[in-house]
C-alpha positions in Angstrom: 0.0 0.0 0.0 1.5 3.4 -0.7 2.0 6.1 1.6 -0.7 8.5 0.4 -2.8 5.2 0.5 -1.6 5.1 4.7 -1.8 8.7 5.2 -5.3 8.9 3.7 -6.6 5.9 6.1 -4.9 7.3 9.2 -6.3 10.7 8.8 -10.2 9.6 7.4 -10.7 6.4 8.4 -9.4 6.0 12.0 -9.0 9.8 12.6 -5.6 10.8 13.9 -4.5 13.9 13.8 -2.0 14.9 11.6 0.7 15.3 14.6 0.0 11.9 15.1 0.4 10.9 11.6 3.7 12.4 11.5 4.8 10.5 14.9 3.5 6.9 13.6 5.1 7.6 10.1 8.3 9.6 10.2 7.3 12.3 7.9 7.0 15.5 8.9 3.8 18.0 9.7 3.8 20.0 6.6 4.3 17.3 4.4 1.4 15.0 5.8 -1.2 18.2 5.3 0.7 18.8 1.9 -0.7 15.5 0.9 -4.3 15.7 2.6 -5.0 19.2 1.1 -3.4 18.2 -2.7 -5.7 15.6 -3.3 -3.2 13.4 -5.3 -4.2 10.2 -6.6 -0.9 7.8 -6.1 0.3 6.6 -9.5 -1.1 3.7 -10.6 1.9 1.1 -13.0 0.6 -1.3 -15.4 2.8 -4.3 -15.4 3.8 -4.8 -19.0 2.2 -8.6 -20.3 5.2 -11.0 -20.3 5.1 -14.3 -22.0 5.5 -17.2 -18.7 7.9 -19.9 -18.8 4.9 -21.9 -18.9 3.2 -20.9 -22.4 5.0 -23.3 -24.3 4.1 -25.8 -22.7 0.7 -25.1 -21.9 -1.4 -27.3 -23.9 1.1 -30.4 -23.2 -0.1 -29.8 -19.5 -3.3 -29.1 -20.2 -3.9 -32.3 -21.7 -2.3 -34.0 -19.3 -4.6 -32.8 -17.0 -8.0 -33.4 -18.5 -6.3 -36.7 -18.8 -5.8 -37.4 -15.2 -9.1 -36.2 -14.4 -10.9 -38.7 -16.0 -8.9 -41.2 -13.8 -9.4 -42.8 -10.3 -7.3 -41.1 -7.8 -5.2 -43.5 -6.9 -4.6 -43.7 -10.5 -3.5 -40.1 -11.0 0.1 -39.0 -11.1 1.0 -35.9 -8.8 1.3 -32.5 -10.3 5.1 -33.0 -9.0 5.1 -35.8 -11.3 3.7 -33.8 -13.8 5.9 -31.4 -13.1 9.2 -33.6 -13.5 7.8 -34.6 -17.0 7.2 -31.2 -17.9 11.2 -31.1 -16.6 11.9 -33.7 -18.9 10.9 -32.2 -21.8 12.7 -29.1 -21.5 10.7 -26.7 -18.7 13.1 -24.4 -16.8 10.0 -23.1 -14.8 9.7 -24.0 -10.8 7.0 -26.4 -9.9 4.5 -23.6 -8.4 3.9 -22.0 -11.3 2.8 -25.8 -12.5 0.9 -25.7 -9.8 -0.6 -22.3 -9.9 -1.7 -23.3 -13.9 -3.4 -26.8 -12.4 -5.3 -24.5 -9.4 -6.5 -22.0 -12.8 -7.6 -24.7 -14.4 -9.8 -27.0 -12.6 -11.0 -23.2 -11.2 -12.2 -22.7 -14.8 -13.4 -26.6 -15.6 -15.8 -26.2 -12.3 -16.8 -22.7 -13.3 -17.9 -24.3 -16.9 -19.7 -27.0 -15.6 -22.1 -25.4 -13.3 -25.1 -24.1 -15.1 -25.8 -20.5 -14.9 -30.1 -19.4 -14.8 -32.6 -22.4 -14.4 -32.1 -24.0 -18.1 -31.2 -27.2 -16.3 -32.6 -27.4 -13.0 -35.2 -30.6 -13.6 -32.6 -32.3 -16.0 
């Protein structure tokens, strides 16, 4: 959280006074009402879109892991297993961002299977 962002909260939200403000963040009097009485919106930094280490090999784990879900789960191999095959075949990646793509997934696999409105509700 920024320091406008803290500053802001102190002074609105839990109501300090600004001498207070200063003690609990260093900064000085006239600096604290400088930022009250401006108004300034903190700036706000898009993150440029960078491709993962992951995109590659994407639809390798993706199938992989439709695959597995149509097993038993004693029959299913690990996402660390996954993850070492994945190794295998040339991914420099660690294994949470395997795991981070598996949690995405099956988030979005439930999410298309439930029905949205009352289409299906006597089926």
């Amino acid at each position: 959280m920024g320091l406008l962002n803290i500053i802001r909260r102190m002074s609105l939200r839990e109501k300090l006074s600004i001498r207070e403000i200063s003690r609990r963040t260093g900064l000085s009097r006239n600096t604290i009402t400088k930022h009250l009485n401006a108004g300034t919106i903190e700036p706000q930094f898009t993150t440029p879109d960078r491709q993962s280490k992951l995109d590659p090999f994407a639809d390798k784990l993706t199938g992989w892991l439709k695959a597995e879900a149509g097993k038993s789960r004693k029959q299913r191999r690990t996402l660390k297993q996954l993850h070492a095959d994945l190794v295998v075949l040339g991914f420099v990646g660690s294994y949470n961002r395997v795991a981070a793509f598996a949690r995405d997934w099956r988030f979005d696999r439930q999410r298309e299977s439930q029905t949205t409105g009352q289409g299906n509700r006597w089926a």
